[in-house]
C-alpha positions in Angstrom: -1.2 24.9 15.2 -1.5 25.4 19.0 -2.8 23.9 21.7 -3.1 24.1 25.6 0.9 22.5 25.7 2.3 24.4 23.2 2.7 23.4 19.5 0.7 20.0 18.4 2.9 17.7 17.3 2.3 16.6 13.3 1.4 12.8 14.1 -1.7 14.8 16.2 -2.4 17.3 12.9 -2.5 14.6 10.5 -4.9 12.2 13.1 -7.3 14.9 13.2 -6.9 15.4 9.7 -8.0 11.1 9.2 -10.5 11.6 12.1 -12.1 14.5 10.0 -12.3 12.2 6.9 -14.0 9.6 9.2 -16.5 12.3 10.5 -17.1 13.3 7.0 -17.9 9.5 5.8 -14.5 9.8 3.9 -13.5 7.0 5.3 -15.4 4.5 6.6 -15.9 1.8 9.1 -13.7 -1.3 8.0 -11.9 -0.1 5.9 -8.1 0.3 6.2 -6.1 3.6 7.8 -4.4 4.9 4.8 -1.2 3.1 4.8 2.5 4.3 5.6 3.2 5.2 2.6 0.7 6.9 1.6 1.1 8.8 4.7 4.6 9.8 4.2 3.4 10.7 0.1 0.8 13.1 1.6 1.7 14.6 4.4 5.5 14.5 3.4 6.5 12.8 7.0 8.9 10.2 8.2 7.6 6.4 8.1 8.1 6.9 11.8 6.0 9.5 12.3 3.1 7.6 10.0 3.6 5.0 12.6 3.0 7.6 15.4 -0.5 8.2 13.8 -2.0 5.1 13.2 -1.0 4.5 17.4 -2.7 8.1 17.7 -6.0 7.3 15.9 -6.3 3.7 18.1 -5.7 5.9 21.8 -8.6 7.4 20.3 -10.6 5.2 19.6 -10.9 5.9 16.0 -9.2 2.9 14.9 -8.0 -0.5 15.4 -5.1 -2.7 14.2 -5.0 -6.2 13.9 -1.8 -7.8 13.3 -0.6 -9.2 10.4 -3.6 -7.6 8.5 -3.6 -3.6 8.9 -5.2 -0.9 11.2 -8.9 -0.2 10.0 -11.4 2.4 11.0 -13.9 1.5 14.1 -14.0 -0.8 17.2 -12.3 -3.7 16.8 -15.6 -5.6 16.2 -16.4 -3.7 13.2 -16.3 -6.3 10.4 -14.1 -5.5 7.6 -14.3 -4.4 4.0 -13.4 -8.2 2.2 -9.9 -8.3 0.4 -9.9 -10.8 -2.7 -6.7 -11.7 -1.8 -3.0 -10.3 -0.5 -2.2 -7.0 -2.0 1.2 -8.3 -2.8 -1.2 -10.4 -5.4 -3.2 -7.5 -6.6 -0.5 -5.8 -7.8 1.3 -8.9 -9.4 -2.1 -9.0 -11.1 -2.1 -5.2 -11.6 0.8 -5.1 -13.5 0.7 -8.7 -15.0 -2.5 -6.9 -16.7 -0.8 -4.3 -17.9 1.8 -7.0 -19.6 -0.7 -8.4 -21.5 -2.3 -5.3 -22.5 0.6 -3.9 -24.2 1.2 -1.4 -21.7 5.0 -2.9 -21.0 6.5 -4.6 -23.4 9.0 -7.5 -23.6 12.4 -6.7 -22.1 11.2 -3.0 -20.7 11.6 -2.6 -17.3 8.2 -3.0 -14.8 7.8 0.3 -12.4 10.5 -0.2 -9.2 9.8 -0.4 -5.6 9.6 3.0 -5.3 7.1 3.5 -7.7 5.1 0.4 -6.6 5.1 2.0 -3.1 3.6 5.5 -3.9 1.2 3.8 -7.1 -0.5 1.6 -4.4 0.3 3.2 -1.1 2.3 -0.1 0.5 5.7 -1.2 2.0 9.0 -1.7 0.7 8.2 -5.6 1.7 4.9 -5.6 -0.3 6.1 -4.6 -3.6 8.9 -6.7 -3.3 6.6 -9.6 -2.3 5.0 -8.9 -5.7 7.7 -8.5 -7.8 8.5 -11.9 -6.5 5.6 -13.4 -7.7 5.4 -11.9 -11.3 9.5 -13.0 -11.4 8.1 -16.9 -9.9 4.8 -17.0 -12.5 7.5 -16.0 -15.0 6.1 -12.7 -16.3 9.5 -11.2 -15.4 13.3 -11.5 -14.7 15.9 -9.2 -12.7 19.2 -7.7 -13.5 20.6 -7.2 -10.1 21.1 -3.6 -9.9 19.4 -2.9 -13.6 16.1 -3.8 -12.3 13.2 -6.4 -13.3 12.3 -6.0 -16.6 9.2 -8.4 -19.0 9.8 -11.5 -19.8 9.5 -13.2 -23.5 6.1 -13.9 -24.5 6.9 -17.4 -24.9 8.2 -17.3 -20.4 4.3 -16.2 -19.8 2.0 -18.5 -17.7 0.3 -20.2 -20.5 -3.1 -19.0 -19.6 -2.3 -15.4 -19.5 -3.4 -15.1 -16.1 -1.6 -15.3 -12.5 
């Protein structure tokens, strides 16, 4: 892709690429920029240059980023989509579901970072925020450099939930 300068640089591509998705009603007002990581899944690009984009979209006024909470699409006085809580939670509750489903048994191994971060499109820090959690509520324990694996029934919060 060219323009005027010379060859656009890929944070630009991938802005017009999340600007077209606003145009379209892809995306909508208040609600979040994709994140980071989803970024760097789709577009197969450096965290950096994720960054670069999410600066990008707010020079042009397609987004704005308030910190500590995200960059969401619209003026900064658009009100935002409602979160029920931390997403750190929402996972934690995610996969604390998927405990008492069946879907990981006792003493198997919940999915890593890695996996958390592509799954749900977050940070490093997020899925370790919630692998925290399920470890404190007592849905799981880690073996360092094994990985965090379901506890015994009998460790569960007693009411099943989080």
């Amino acid at each position: 892709m060219l323009d005027r300068e010379g060859p656009v640089p890929i944070y630009r591509q991938i802005a017009d690429v999340i600007a077209d998705r606003v145009n379209r009603g892809e995306l909508l007002p208040g609600e979040p920029v994709p994140s980071e990581a989803l970024m760097e899944t789709e577009f197969r690009v450096s965290r950096s240059t994720a960054r670069r984009v999410a600066r990008e979209l707010r020079e042009r006024g397609v987004a704005y980023t308030i910190q500590g909470e995200g960059t969401f699409i619209g003026l900064p006085d658009t009100p935002r989509r409602s979160r029920k809580g931390p997403i750190y939670r929402e996972i934690a509750a995610d996969i604390s579901r998927q405990i008492t489903q069946g879907g990981i048994a006792p003493n198997r191994a919940i999915p890593g970072e890695k996996a958390m971060m592509r799954k749900y499109g977050v940070a490093k820090a997020t899925a370790r925020s919630a692998v925290s959690l399920l470890r404190e509520q007592g849905w799981v324990f880690t073996v360092p450099q094994r990985g965090t694996f379901v506890s015994a029934r009998e460790r569960w919060p007693a009411d099943g939930e989080d």
